[in-house]
N, C-alpha and C positions, 0 to 999 in steps of 0.2 A: 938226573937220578940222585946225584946227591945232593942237592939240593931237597928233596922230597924226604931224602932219609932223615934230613937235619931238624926237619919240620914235624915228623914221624918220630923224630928222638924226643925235641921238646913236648910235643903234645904229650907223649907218656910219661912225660918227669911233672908238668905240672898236675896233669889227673893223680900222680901220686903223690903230690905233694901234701901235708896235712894243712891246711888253713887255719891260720890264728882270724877266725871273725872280730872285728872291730866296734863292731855296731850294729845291734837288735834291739826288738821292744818288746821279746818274746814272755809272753805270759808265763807263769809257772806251773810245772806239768800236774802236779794235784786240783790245779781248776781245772783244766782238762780232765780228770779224770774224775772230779765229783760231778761233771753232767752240767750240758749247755742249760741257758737260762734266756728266754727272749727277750729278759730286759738287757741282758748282759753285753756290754757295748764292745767288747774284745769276743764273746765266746755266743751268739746266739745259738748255734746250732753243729751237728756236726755229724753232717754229711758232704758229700760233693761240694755243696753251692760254699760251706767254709773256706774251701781252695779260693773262693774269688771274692772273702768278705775285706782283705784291706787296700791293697792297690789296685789290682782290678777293678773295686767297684767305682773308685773314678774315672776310670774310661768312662765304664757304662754308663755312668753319667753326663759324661760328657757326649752321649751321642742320647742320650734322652730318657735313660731307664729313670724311671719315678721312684721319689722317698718311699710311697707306697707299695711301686714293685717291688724296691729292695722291703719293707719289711716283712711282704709275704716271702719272696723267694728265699730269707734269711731265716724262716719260723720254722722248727722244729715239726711244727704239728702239717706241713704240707709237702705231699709225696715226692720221691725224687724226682719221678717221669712226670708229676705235676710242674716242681721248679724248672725241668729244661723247656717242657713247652711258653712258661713266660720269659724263660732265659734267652734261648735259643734265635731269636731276629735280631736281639741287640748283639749278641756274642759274633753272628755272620755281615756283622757293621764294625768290628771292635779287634777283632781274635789275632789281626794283625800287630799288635802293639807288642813291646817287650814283657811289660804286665801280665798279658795272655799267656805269652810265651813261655813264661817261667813256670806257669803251672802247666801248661802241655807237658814241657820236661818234668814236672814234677811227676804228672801221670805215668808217663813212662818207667823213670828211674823207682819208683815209689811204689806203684800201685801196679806194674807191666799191661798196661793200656794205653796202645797206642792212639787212640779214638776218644774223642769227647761224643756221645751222641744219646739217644733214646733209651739205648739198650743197654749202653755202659754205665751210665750216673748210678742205678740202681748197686751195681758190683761195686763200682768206687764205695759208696754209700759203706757199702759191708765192709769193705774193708779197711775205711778208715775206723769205721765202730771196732772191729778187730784189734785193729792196731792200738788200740788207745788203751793203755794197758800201761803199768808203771815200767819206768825204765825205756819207756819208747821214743824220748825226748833222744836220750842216748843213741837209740840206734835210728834214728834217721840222720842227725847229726854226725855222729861219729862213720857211724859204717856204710849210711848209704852217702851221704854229702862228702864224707872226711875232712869233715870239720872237728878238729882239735877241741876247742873250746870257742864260746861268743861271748863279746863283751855286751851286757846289757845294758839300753838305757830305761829303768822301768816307767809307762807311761802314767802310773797312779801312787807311785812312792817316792819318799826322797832315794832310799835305796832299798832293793827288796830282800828282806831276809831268803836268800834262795836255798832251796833246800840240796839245790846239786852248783856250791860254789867252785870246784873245781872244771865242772863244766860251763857254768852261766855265769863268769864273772858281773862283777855291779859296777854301775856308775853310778856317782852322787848326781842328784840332779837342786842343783841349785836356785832356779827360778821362783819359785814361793819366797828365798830370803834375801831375792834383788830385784829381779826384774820383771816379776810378775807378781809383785808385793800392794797388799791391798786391805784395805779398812778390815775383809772378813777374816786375812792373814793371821791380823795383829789382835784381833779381838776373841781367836781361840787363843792366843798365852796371855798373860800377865805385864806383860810389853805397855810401857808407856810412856818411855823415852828412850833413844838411840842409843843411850847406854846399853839400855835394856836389851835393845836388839842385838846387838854386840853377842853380850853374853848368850844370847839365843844362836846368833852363828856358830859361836868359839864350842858351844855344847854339841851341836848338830855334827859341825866337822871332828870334836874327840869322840863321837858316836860311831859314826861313819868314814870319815877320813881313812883310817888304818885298815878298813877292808875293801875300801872303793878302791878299782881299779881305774877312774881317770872323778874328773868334772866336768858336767855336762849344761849346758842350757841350750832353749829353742826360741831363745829372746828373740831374733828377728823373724818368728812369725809374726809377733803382732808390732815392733818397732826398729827404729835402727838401732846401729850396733854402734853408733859412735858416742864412745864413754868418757865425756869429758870430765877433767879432774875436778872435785867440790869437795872443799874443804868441810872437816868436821862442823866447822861453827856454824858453815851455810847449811848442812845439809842436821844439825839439832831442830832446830825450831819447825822444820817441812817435817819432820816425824811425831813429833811434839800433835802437830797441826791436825794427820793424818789422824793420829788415835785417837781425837777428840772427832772427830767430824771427817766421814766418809768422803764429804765433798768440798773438803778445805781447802785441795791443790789444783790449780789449775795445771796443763799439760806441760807446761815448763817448768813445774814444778815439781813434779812427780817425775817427770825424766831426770832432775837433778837428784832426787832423793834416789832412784833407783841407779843414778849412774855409780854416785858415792858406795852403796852397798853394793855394785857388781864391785868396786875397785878394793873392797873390805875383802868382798868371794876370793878374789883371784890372789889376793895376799895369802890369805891361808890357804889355800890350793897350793900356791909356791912354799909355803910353810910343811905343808903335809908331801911335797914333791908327787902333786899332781896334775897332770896332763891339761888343759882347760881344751875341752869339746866344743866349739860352736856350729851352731845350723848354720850353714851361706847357701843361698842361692835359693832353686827351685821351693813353691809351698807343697806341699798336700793338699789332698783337700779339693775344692772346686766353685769357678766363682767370686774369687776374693782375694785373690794373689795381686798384690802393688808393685809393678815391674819396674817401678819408676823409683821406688825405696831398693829391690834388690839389685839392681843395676851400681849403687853409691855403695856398694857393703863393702867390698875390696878397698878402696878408698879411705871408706869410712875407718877402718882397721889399724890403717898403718898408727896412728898416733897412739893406740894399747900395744901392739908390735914393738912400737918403739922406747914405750915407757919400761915394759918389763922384760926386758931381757933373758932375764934368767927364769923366765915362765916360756912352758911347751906347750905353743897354741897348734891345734887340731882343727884345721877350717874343711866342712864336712863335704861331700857330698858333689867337690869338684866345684862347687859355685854355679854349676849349669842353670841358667844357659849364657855364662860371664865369663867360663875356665879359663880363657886365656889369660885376666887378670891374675886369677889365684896361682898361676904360673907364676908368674912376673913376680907376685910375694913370697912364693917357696924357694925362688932363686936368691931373693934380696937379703931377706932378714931369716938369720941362722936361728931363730926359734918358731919356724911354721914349717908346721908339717901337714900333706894333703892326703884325704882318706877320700877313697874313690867310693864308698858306700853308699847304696843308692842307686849310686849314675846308671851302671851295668843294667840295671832295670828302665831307671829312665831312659835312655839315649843309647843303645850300645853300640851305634857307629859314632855318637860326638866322644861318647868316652874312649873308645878307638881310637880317635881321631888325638884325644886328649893325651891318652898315654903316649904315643906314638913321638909327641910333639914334648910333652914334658919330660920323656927321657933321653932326649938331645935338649934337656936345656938345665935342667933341677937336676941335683944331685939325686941319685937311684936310693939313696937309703932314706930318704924324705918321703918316701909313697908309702901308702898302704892302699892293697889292691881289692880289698875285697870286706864288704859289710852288708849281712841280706836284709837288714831296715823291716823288719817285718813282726809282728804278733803273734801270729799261727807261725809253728814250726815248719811245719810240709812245706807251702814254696821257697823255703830256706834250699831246700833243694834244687830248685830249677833256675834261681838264681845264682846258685856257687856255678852251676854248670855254665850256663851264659858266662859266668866271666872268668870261669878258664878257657872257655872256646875266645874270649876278647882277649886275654891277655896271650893267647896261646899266637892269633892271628896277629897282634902287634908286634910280637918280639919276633915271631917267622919275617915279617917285612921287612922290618930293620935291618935281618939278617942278607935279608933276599937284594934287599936296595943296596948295600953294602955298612951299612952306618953301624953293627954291630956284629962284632963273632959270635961265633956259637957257645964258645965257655963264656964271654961276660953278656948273655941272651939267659944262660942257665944260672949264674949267678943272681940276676936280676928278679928271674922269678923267685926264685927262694926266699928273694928279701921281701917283693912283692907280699906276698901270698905270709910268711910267719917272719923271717928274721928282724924287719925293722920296729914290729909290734913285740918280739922277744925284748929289743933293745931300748925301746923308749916307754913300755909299760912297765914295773915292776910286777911282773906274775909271782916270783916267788915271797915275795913279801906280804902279798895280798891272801896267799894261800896259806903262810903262816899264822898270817891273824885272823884269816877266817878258823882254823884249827881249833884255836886259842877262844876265840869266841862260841862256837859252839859246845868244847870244853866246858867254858862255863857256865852255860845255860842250861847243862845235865842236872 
C-alpha cells in the first residue's frame, strides 16, 4: 500500500509540474490563424487529418499510404467523413505506434473524444476550426499541456521574429552559414571571399545571438558530424572557389569548407554563451536514413567534446537507436548534456528503458526530459502526456527496485521536466532582449 501511495504521490507532482519545452518546430500562431493553404508545407489544412500531418504521416507511410493519399487526405477541399474513409485501413495497420498515440491523447485531453471514428472527425473538424482563434497557442500549451514555455527550432528561418517570445522562445539556426552552405547560399549576399563570410556570420549572430535562446543545426541529416580542424589558409581558397563555380569542390572539399565554418559557428556561440543543439541519431522522414553514418555520431563527437570545453553541447533526441553511447558521453565529458526530445514519441519503452539506465549512471542535472519536436501545436499535447506517464513509470521503478527514495525520485523530476533547462538556458536574458527589441521596432 505504500508503495502505491509513493507512486500516487509522484504521478501528481509531475502532472503538476510546469514543463520547460526544450524543443519544437512550432509554426507561428497568426499562420494558423490566417487559414490553411494546400501548397503550404507545415499548414495544408485544418481539420482532423492536421492531428496526423507530421509524425504520423511516416508511419502511414511506412505501411503504404501514397504521396497521392496524403495529398488528398491533407486538402482542405475534401470531407472529413471523406478523409477517414481513405484514412481509416492504414490508421487499423499503424494506430499502434507512439505517433498514433499521442494524438489519441490529444483527442482526449484537447478535444474530450475518446474515439477516432466516422462520426467523430466531423466534431473534431469543428472544433479544432473553433479553437483556432488568437491566443489559443497559449492555451493548449499553457493550460491544457502545462507547458511553461517551448524552445523553438524554426524550420524556415534563421530565427523567427515570434510574436509570443515569452512563450516560443527561438533558436538560431545555423546550417545556411556552415553546414548546409551552398553556391545559392553565397549568391544571395555580396560574399566572395571568406572574409566576406565572416562578416556575414559576426552580423547574423549580433542580429540574433542576444535573443536566441540556444544554437541549433540538423547537420547530420545529410552528413557526419565529425568536424575536423582546417585552417583559415585551407579553408580561403575552397570559398574563393565556391563563389565562382557551383561545382568547383569536390566532397572533401566542401566538408572541409564547411567543417571550418561550423568551428567559426561554435566560436561565436561560445562568444554569445550559447548552448550548441545538435540532431544525433534517428532521421525523419522515410526511406533514406544511413544507419551506417548514425551509428559513428557518438564517436564521431568526441574530438569537438573535447576541443571546446567551455562550449555546452546539447546531443538531441537520445541518439536512438545508439542511447547507450550518448550515455557513456554525458558521463565523460562535463560539457554534454542529453535532451530526451523526440525519443518519448519515438520509442517510449527504449526511452524508458533509457532514462532508467542513465539516472544510475549521468549525473541527474545533465537531462532534459521533455521536447514535443513538432509543428502543429495540438499533439504537443499528447506527447507531454506520454512522457509524464514515461518519466512518472521510470522514477516509480527506481523507487520500487530500491535504487532511489522518494525525495531524490521528486527531486529529479523537477530537474527533469524545468530546473536543468532554468539552469543552463539563459531565459532571463533572452527575455530582456527580446523587450528591448520589440521596443524598438515601435
Amino acid at each position: 500500500m505504500r508503495s502505491q501511495d509513493i507512486i500516487s504521490t509522484l504521478e501528481q507532482f509531475v502532472q503538476q509540474t510546469p514543463i520547460l519545452d526544450t524543443h519544437e518546430h512550432l509554426i507561428e500562431e497568426s499562420r494558423r490563424l490566417a487559414g490553411p493553404d494546400p501548397d503550404d508545407p507545415f499548414y495544408p489544412c485544418n481539420d482532423w487529418s492536421y492531428l496526423y500531418h507530421h509524425y504520423a504521416l511516416h508511419d502511414l507511410y511506412s505501411v503504404g499510404f501514397s504521396r497521392e493519399e496524403a495529398r488528398q487526405f491533407f486538402s482542405p477541399h475534401l470531407s472529413p467523413k471523406d478523409k477517414w474513409r481513405l484514412f481509416e485501413p492504414y490508421y487499423q495497420r499503424t494506430r499502434n505506434t507512439a505517433y498514433f498515440l499521442a494524438v489519441e491523447h490529444t483527442l482526449r485531453q484537447l478535444f474530450q473524444e475518446d474515439h477516432l471514428d466516422e462520426g467523430s472527425v466531423e466534431r473534431i473538424s469543428e472544433k479544432m476550426q473553433a479553437r483556432t482563434q488568437k491566443g489559443f497557442y497559449t492555451t493548449i500549451l499553457r493550460d491544457v499541456a502545462n507547458i511553461e514555455s517551448c524552445q523553438v527550432n524554426s524550420l524556415e528561418h534563421m530565427l523567427c521574429d515570434t510574436e509570443y517570445p515569452d512563450l516560443l522562445l527561438q533558436d538560431m539556426s545555423i546550417n545556411s552559414l556552415c553546414t548546409a552552405l551552398g553556391p545559392n547560399t553565397i549568391a544571395n549576399t555580396e560574399a566572395s571571399t571568406l572574409q566576406d563570410w565572416y562578416r556575414i556570420i559576426d552580423h547574423r549572430f549580433e542580429h540574433y545571438g542576444p535573443r536566441a535562446i540556444a544554437v541549433k543545426t540538423q547537420a547530420a541529416y545529410w552528413r557526419d558530424l565529425s568536424f575536423d580542424p582546417v585552417t583559415q589558409e585551407e579553408a580561403t581558397p575552397l570559398f574563393s572557389h565556391l563563389a565562382r563555380d557551383k561545382n568547383a569542390l569536390s566532397a572533401a572539399e566542401q566538408k572541409a569548407l564547411q567543417d571550418h565554418l561550423f568551428h567559426y559557428c561554435l566560436q561565436k556561440a561560445i562568444d554569445y554563451h550559447l548552448p550548441m543543439k545538435l540532431h544525433c541519431g534517428y532521421l525523419a522522414d522515410n526511406n533514406v536514413m544511413p544507419l551506417d553514418r548514425l551509428k559513428n555520431t557518438a564517436s564521431d563527437l568526441c574530438p569537438l567534446l573535447q576541443a571546446y570545453p567551455q562550449a555546452s553541447f546539447i546531443l538531441m533526441h537520445i541518439g536512438y537507436p545508439y542511447q547507450h553511447e550518448y550515455i557513456a558521453l554525458a558521463k565523460h565529458y562535463s560539457n554534454v548534456y542529453l535532451d530526451m526530445c523526440w525519443a518519448w514519441l519515438m520509442s517510449p519503452q527504449a526511452s524508458l528503458r533509457f532514462l532508467k539506465e542513465a539516472l544510475l549512471t549521468v549525473p541527474s542535472a545533465k537531462l532534459f526530459g521533455f521536447g514535443g519536436d513538432y509543428y502543429p501545436v495540438e499533439p504537443v499535447v499528447g506527447h507531454a502526456h506520454i512522457a509524464r506517464q514515461g518519466i512518472t513509470q521510470a522514477l516509480s521503478e527506481l523507487i520500487h527496485e530500491g535504487w532511489l527514495t522518494e525525495e531524490t525520485a521528486m527531486l529529479v523530476a523537477r530537474q527533469l521536466l524545468r530546473e536543468n533547462a532554468q539552469r543552463v538556458f539563459d531565459y532571463e536574458r533572452v527575455q530582456r532582449n527580446w523587450q528591448r527589441y520589440v521596443s524598438l521596432q515601435r
